[in-house]
N, CA, C and O of each residue as an XYZ file, in Angstrom:
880
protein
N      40.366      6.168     54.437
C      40.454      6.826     55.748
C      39.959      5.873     56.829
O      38.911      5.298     56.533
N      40.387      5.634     57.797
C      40.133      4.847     59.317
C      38.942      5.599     59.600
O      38.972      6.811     59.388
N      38.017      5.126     59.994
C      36.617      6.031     60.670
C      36.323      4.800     62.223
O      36.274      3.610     62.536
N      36.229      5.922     62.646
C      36.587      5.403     63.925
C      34.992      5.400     64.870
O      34.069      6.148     64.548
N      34.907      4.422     66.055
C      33.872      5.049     66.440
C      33.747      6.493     66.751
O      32.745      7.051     66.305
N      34.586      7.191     67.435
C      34.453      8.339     68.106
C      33.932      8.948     66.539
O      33.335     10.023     66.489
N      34.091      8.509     65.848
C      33.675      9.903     64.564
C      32.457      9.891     64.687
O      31.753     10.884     64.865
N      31.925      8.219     64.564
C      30.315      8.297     64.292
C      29.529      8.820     65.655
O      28.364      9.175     65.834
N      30.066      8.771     66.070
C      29.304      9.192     68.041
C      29.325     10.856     67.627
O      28.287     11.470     67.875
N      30.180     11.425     67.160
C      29.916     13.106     66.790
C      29.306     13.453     65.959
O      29.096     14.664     66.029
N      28.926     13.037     65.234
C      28.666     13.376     63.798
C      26.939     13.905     64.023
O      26.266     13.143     64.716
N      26.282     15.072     63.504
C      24.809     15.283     64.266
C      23.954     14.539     63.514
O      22.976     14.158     64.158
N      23.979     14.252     62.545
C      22.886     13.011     61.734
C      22.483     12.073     62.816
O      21.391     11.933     63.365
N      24.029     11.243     63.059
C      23.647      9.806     63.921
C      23.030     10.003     65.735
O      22.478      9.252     66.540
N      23.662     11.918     65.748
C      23.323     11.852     67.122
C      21.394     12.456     66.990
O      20.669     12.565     67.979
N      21.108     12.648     66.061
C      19.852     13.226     65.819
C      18.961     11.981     65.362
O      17.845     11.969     65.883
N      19.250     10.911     64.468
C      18.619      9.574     64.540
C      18.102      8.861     65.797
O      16.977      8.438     66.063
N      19.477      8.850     66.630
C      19.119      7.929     67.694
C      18.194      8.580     68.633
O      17.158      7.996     68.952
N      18.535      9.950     69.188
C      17.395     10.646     69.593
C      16.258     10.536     69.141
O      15.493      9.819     69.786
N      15.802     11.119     68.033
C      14.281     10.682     66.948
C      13.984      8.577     67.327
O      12.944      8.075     67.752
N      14.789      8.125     67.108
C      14.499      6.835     67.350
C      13.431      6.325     68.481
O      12.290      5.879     68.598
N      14.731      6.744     69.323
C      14.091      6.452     70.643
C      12.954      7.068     71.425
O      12.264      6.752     72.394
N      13.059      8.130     70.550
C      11.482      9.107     70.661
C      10.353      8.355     70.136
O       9.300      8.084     70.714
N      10.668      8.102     69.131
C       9.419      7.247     68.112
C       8.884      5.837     69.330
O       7.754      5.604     69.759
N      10.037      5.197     69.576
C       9.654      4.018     70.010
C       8.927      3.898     71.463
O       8.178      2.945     71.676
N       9.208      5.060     72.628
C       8.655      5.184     73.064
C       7.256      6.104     73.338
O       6.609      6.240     74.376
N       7.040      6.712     71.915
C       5.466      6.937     71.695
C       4.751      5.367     71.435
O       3.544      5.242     71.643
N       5.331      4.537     71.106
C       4.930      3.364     70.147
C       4.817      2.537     71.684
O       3.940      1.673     71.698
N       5.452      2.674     72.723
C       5.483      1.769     73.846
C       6.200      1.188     73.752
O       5.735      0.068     73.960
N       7.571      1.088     73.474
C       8.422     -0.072     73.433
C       9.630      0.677     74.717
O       9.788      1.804     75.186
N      10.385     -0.863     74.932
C      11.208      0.055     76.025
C      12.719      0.527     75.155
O      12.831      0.419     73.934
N      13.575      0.945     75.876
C      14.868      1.705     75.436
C      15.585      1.325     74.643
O      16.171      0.243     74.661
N      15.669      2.430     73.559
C      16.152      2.130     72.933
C      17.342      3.529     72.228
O      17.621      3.563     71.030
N      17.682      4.167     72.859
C      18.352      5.126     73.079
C      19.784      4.895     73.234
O      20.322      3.909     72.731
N      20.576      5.975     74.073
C      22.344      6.004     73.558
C      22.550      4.947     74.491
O      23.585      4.344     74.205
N      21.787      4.330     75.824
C      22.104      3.537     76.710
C      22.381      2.281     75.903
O      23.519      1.816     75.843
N      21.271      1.691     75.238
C      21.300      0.663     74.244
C      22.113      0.354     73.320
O      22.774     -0.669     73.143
N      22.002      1.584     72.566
C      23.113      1.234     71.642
C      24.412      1.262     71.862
O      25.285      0.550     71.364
N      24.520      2.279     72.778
C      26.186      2.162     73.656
C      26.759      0.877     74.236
O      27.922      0.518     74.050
N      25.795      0.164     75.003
C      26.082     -1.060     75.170
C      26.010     -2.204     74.462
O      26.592     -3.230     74.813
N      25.216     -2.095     73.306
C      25.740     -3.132     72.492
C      26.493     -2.567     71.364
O      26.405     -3.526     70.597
N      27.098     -1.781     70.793
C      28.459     -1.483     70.699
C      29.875     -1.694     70.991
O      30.876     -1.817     70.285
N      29.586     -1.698     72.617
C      30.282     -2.013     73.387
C      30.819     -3.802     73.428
O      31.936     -4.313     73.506
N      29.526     -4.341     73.340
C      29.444     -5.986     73.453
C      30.003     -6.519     72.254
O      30.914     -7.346     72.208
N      29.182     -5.805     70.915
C      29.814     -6.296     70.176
C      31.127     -6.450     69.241
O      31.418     -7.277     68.377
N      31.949     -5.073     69.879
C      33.406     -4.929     69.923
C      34.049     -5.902     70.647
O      34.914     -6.574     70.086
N      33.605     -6.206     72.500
C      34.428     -7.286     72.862
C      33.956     -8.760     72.547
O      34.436     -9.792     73.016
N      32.880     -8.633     71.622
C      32.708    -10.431     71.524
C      33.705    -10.635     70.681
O      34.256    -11.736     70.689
N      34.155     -9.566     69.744
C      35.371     -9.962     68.405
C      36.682     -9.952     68.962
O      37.505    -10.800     68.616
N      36.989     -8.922     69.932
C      37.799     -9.012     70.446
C      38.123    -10.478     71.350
O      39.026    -11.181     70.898
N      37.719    -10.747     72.064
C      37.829    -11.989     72.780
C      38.228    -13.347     71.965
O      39.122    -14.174     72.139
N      37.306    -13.239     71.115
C      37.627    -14.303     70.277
C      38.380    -14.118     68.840
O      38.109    -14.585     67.733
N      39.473    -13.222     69.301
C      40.719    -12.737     68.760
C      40.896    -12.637     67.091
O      41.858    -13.016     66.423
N      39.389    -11.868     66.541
C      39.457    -11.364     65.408
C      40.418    -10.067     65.417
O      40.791     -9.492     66.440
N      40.732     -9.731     64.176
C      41.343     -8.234     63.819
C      40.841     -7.143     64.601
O      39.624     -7.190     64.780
N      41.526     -6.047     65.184
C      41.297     -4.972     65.737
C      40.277     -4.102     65.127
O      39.578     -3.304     65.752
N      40.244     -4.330     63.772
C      39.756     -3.307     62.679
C      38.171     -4.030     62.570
O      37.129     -3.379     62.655
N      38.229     -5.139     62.416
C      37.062     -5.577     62.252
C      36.193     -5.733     63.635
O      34.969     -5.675     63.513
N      36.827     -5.954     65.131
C      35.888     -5.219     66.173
C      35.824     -4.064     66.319
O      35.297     -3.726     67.379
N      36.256     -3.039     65.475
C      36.162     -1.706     65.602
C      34.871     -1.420     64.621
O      34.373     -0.364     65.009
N      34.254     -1.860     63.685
C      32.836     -2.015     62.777
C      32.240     -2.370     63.232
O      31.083     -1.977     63.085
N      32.619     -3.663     64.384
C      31.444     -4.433     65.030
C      30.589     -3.445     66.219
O      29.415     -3.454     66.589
N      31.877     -2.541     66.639
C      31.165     -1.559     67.560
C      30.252      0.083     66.627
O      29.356      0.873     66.920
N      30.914     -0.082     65.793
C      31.076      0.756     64.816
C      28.568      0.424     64.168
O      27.610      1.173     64.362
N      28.625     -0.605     63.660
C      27.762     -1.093     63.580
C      26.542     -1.426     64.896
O      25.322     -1.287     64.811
N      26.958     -1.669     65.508
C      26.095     -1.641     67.182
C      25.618     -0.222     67.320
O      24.417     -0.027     67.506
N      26.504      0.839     67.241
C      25.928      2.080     67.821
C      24.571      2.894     66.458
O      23.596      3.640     66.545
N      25.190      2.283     65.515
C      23.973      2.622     64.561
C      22.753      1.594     64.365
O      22.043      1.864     63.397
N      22.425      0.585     65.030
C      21.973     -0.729     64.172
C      20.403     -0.222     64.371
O      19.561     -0.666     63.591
N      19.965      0.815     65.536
C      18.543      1.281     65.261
C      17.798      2.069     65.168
O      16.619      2.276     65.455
N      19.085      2.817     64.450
C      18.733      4.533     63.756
C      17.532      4.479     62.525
O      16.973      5.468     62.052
N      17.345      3.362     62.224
C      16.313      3.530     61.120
C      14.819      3.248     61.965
O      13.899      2.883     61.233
N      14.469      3.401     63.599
C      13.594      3.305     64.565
C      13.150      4.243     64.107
O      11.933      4.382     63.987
N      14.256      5.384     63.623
C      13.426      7.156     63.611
C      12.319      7.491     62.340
O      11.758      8.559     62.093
N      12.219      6.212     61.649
C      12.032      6.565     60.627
C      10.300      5.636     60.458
O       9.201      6.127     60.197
N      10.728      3.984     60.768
C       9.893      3.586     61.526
C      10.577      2.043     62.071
O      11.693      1.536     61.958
N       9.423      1.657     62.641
C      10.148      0.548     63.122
C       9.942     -0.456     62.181
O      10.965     -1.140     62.222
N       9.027     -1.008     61.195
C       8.610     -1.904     60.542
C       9.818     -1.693     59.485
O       9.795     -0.934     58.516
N      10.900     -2.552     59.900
C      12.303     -3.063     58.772
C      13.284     -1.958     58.944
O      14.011     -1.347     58.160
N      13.040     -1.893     60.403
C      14.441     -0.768     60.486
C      15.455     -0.903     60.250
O      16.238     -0.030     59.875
N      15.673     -2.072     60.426
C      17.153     -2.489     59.976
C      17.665     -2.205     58.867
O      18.557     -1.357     58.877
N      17.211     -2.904     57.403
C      17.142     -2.025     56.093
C      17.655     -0.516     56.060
O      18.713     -0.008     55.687
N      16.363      0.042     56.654
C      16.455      1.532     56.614
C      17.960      1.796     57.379
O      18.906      2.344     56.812
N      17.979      1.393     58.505
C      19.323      2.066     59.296
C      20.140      1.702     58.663
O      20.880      2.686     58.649
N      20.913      0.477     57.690
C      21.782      0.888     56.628
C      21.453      2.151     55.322
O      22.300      2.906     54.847
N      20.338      2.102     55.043
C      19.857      3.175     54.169
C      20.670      4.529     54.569
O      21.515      5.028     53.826
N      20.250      5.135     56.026
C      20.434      5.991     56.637
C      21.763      5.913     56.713
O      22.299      6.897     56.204
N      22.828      4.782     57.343
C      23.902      5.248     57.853
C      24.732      5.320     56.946
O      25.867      5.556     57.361
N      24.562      5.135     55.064
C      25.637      4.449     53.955
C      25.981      5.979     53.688
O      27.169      6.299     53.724
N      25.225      6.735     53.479
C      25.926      8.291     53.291
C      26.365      8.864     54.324
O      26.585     10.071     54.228
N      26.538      8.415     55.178
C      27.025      9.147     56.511
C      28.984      8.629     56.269
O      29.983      9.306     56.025
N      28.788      7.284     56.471
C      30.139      6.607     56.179
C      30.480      7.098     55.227
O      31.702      7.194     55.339
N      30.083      7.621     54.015
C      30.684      7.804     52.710
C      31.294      9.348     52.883
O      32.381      9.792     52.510
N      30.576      9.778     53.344
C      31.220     11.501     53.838
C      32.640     10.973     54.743
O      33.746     11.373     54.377
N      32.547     10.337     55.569
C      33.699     10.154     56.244
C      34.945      9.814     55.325
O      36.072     10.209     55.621
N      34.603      8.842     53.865
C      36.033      8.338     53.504
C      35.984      7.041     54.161
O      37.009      6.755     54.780
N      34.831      5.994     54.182
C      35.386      4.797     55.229
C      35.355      4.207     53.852
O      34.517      4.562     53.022
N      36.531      3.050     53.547
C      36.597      2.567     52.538
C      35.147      1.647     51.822
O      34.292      1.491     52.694
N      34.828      1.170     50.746
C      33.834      0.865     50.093
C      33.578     -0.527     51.009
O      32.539     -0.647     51.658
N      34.442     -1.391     51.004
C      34.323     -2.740     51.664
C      33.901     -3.261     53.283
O      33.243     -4.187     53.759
N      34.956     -1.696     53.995
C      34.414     -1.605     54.933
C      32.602     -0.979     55.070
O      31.788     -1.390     55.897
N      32.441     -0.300     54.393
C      30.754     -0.095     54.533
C      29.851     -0.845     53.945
O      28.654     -0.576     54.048
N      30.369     -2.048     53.142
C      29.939     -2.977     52.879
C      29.353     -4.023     54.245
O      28.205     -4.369     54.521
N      30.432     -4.276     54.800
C      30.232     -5.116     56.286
C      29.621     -4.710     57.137
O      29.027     -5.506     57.864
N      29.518     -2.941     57.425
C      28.895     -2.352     58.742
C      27.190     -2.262     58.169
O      26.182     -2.303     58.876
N      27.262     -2.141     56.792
C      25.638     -2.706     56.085
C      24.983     -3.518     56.482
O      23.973     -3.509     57.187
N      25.734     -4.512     55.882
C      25.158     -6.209     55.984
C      25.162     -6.350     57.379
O      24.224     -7.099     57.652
N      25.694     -6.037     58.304
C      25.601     -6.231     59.638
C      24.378     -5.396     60.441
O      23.915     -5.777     61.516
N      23.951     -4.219     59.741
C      22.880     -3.429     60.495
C      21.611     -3.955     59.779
O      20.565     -4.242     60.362
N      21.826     -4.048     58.452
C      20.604     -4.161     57.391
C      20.003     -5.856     58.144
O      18.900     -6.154     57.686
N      20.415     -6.627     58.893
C      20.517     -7.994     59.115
C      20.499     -8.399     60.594
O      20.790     -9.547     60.930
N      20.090     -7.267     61.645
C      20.267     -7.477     62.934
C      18.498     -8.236     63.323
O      18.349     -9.088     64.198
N      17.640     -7.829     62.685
C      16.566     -8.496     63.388
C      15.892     -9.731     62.967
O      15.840    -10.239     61.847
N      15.453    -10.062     63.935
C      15.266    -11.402     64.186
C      13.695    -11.980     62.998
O      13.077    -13.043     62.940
N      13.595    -10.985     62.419
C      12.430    -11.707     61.836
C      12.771    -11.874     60.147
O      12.216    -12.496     59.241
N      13.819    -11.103     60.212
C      14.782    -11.637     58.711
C      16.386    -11.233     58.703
O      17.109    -11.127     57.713
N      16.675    -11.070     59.866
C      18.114    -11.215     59.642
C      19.184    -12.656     59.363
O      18.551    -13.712     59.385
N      20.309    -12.763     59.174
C      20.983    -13.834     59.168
C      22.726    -13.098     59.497
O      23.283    -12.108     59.023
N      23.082    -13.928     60.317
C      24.687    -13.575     60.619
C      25.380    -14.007     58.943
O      25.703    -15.101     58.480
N      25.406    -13.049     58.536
C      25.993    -13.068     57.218
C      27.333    -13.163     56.915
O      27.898    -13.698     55.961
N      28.095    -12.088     58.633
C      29.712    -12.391     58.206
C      29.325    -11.715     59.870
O      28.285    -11.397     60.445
N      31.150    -11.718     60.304
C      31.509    -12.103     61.724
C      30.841    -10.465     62.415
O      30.270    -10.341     63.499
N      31.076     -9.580     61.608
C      29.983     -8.388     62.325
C      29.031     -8.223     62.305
O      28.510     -7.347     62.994
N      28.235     -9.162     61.327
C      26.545     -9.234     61.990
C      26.869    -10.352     62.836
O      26.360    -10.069     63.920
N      27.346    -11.286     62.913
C      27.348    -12.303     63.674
C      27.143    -11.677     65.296
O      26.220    -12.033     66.028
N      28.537    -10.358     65.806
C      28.757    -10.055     66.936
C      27.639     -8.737     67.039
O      27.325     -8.511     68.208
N      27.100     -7.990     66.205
C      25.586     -7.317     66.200
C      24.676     -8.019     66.921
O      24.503     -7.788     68.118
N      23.884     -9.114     66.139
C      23.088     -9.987     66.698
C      23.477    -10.647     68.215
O      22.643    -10.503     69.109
N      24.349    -11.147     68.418
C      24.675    -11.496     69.908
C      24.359     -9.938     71.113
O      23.640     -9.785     72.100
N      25.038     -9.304     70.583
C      25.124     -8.019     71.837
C      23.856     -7.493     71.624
O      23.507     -6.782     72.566
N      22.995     -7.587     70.683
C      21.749     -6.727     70.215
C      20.616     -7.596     71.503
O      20.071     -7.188     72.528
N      20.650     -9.103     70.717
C      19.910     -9.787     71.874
C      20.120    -10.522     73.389
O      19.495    -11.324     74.083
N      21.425     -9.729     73.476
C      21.443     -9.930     74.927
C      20.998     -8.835     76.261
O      20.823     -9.072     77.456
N      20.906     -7.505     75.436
C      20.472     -7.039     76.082
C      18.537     -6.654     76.767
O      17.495     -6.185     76.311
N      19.004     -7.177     77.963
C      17.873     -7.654     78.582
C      17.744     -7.202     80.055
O      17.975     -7.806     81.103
N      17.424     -6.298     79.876
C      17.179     -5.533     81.892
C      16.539     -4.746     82.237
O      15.852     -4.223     81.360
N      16.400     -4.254     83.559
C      14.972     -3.524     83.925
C      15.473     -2.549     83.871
O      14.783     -1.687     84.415
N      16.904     -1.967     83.249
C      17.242     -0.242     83.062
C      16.199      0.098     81.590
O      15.651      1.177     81.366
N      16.142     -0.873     80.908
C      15.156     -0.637     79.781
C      13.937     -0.197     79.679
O      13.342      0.313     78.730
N      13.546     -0.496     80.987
C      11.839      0.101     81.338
C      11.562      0.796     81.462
O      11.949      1.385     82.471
N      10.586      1.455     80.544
C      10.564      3.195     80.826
C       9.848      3.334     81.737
O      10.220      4.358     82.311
N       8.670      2.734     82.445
C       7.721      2.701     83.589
C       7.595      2.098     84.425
O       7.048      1.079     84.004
N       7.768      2.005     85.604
C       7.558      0.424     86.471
C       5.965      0.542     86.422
O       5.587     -0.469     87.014
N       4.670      1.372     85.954
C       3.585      0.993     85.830
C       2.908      0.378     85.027
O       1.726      0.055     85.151
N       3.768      0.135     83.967
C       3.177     -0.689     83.018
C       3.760     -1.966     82.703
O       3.936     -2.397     81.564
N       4.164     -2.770     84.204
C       5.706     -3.769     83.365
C       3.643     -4.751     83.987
O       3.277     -5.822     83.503
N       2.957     -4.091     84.847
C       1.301     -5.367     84.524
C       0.938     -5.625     83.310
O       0.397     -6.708     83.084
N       1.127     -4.805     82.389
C       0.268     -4.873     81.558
C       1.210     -4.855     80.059
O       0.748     -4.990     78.926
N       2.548     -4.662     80.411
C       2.850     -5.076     78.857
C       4.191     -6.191     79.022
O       5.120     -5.719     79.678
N       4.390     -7.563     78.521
C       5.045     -8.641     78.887
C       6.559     -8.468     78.759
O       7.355     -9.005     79.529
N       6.988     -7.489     77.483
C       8.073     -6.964     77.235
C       8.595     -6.159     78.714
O       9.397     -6.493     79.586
N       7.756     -4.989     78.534
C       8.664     -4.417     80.242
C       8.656     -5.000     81.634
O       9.298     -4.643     82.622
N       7.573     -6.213     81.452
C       7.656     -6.753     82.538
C       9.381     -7.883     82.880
O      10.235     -7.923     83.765
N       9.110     -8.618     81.568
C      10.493     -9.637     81.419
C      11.723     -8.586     81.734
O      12.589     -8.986     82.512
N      11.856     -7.185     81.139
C      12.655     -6.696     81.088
C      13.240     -6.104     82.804
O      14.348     -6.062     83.339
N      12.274     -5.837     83.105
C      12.148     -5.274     84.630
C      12.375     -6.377     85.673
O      12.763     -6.034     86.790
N      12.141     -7.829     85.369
C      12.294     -8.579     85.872
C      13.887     -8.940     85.766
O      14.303     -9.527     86.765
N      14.566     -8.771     85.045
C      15.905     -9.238     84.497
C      16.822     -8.313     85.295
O      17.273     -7.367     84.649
N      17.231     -8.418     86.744
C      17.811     -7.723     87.383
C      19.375     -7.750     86.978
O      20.201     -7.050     87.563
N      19.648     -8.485     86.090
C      21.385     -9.120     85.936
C      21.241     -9.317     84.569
O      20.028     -9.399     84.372
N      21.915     -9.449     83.396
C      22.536    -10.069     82.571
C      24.191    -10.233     81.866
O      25.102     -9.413     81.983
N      24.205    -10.712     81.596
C      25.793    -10.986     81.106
C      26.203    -11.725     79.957
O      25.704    -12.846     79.857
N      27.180    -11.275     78.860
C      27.184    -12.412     78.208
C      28.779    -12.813     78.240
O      29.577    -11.927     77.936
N      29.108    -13.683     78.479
C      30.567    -14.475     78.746
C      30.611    -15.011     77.474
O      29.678    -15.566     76.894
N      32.035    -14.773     76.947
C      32.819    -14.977     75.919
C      33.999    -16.161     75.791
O      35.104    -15.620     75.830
N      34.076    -17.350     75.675
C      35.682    -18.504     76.282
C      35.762    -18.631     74.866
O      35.062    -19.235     74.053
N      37.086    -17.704     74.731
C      37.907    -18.067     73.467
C      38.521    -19.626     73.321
O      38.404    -20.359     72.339
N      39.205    -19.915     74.575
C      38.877    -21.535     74.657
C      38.638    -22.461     74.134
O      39.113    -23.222     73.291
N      37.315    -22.265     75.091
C      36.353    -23.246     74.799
C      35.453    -22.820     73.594
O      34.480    -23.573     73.558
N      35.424    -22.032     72.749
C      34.721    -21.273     71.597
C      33.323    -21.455     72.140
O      32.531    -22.087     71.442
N      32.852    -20.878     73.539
C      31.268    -20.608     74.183
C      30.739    -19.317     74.372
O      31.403    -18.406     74.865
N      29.632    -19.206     74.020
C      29.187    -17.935     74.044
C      27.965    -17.958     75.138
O      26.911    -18.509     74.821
N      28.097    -17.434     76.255
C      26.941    -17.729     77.083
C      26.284    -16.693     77.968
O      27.005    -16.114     78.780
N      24.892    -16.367     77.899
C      24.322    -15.159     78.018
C      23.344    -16.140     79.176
O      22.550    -17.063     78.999
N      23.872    -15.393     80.472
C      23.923    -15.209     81.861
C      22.310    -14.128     82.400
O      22.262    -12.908     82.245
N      21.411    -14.794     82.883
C      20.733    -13.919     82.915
C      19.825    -14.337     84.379
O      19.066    -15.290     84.555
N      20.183    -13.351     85.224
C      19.022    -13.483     86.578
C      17.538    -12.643     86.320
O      17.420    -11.491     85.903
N      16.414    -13.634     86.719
C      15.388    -12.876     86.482
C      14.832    -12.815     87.528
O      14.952    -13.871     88.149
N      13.995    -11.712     88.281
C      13.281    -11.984     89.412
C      11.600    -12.860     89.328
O      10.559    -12.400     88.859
N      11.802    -14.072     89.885
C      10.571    -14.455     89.143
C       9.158    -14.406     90.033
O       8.215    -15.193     89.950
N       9.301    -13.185     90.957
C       8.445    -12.800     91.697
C       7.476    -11.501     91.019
O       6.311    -11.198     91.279
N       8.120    -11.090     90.381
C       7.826    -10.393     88.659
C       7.134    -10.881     87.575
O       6.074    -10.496     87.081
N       8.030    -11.967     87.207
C       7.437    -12.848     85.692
C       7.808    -14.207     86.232
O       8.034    -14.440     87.419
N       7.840    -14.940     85.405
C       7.872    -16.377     85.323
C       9.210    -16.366     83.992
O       9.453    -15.677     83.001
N       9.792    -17.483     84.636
C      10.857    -17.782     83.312
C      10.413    -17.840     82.126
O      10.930    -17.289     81.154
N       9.198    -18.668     82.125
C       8.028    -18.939     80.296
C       7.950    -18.132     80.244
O       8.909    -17.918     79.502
N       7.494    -17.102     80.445
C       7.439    -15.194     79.811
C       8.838    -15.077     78.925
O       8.826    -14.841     77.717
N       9.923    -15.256     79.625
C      11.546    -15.104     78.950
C      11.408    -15.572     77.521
O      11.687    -14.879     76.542
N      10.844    -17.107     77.482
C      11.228    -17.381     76.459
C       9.610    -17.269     75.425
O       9.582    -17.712     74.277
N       8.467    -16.660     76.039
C       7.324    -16.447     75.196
C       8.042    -15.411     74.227
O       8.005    -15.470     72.998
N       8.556    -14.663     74.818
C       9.127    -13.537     73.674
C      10.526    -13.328     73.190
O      10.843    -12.445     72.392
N      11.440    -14.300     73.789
C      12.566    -13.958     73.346
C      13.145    -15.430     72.750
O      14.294    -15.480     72.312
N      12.467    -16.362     72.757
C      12.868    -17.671     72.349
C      13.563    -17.695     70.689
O      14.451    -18.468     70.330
N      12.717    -16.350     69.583
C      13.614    -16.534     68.200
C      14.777    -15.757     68.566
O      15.801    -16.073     67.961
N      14.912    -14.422     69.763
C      16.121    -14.179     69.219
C      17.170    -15.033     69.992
O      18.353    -14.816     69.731
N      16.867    -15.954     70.890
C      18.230    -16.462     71.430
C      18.490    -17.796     70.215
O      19.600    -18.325     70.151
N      17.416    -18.213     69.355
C      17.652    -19.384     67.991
C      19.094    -18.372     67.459
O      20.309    -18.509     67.317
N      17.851    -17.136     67.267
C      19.211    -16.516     66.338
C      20.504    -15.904     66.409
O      21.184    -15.341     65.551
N      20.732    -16.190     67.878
C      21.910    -15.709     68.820
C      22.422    -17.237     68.824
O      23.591    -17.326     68.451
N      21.997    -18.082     69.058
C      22.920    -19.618     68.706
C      23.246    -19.688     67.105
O      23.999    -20.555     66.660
N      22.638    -18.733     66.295
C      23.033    -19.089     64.458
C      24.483    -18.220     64.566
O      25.540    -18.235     63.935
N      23.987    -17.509     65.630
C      25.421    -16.414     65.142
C      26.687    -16.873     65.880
O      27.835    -16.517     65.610
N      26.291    -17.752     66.893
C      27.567    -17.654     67.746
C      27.955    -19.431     66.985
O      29.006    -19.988     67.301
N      27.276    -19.888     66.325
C      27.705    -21.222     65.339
C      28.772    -20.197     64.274
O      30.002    -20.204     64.326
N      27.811    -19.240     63.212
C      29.139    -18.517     62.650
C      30.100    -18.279     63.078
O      31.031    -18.122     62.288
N      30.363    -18.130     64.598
C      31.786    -17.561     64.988
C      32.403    -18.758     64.981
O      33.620    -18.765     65.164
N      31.812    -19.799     64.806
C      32.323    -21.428     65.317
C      32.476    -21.549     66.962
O      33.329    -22.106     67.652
N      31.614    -20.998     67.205
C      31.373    -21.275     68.755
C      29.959    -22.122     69.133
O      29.554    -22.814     68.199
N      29.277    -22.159     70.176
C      28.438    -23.006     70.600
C      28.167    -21.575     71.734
O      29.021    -20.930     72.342
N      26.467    -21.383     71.721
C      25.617    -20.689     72.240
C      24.948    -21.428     73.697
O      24.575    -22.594     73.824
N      24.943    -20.399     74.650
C      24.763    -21.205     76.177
C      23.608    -19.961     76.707
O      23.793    -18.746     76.639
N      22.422    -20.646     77.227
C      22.026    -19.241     77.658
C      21.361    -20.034     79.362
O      20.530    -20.943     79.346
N      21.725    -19.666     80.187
C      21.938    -19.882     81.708
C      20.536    -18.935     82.309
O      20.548    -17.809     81.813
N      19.652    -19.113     83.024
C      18.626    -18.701     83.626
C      18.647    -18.794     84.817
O      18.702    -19.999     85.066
N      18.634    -18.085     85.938
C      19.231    -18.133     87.163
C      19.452    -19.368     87.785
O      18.894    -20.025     88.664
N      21.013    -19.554     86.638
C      21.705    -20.334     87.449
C      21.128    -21.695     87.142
O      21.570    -22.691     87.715
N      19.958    -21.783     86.076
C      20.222    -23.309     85.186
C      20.379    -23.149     83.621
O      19.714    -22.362     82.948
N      21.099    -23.782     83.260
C      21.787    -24.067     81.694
C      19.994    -24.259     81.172
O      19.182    -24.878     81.861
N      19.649    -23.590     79.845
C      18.262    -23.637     79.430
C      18.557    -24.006     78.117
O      18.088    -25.110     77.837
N      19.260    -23.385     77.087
C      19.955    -23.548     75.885
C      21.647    -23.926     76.125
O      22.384    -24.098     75.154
């Protein structure tokens, strides 16, 4: 059976995960991580495959995989990733999504974070890119605490991001204005320096070359 995103977006498990998720994480203090998040990197990581003119079917997992990749937040955060394949493999299996295909939307969720993931195949590859590009001050749940915690501050500071796709030129380049009347650029990369390593591993799997631009100077 074709399982489509629209299935997994209805279905009340996944819509009751991501809720619980994003509940958890912001008792925990972290910023958003809710339908905004995952909607948009869903979103990203459907057109990074698309662009760089993989199969229809296989950016349809890649988005497919984005909207679940941090449903296992609800459960906890320490190896969510794991868990959110745990969580999402009986969900797919009720649907009828073939064995191979839930093989890939696995390995792609089980493998999104940065402290043991690896772009294993081209939908974790486009997971990991859209996962760590998102970077902006819609993420902040407080503008009172972006003093005192470095995450919502970078995030709040990040008035713009973008990530540009040149089938081309096989470049992957994540575009990002920060206000640095806020933070300082070294803040950017105090905390985000492994996942953009691991956003250049993934965009090497696509056989592309990783670019990440800081208002308006080439940094990576």
């Amino acid at each position: 059976m074709t399982v489509r995103l629209e299935d997994i977006q209805k279905h009340p498990f996944v819509e009751a995960f991501i809720c619980q998720a994003d509940a958890n994480l912001a008792a925990l203090g972290y910023t958003e991580h809710g339908k905004r998040h995952v909607g948009l990197v869903s979103s990203i990581a459907r057109n990074i495959l698309r662009r760089l003119s993989y199969p229809e079917r296989t950016a349809e997992l890649a988005a497919i995989a984005g909207y679940v990749h941090d449903i296992g937040n609800s459960v906890s955060r320490v190896h969510h990733g794991p868990i959110a394949a745990l969580l999402i493999a009986p969900i797919l299996q009720e649907l009828q999504m073939p064995p191979h295909e839930i093989a890939q939307v696995l390995s792609a969720v089980g493998n999104h974070e940065e402290e043991t993931g690896h772009p294993v195949n081209e939908v974790a590859a486009a997971l990991i890119l859209a996962d760590k590009s998102d970077v902006h001050r819609t993420r902040t749940r407080s503008k009172e605490l972006i003093d005192f915690d470095i995450h919502d501050r970078v995030n709040y500071a990040a008035v713009r991001s973008f990530l540009d796709v040149s089938d081309a030129e096989r470049i992957i380049s994540l575009n990002v204005t920060i206000d640095t009347a806020i933070c300082p650029i070294m803040e950017y990369f105090e905390i985000f320096l492994q996942r953009m390593l691991m956003c250049r591993r993934a965009a090497e799997f696509l056989e592309c070359e990783f670019k990440l631009t800081i208002n308006e100077t080439h940094l990576l």
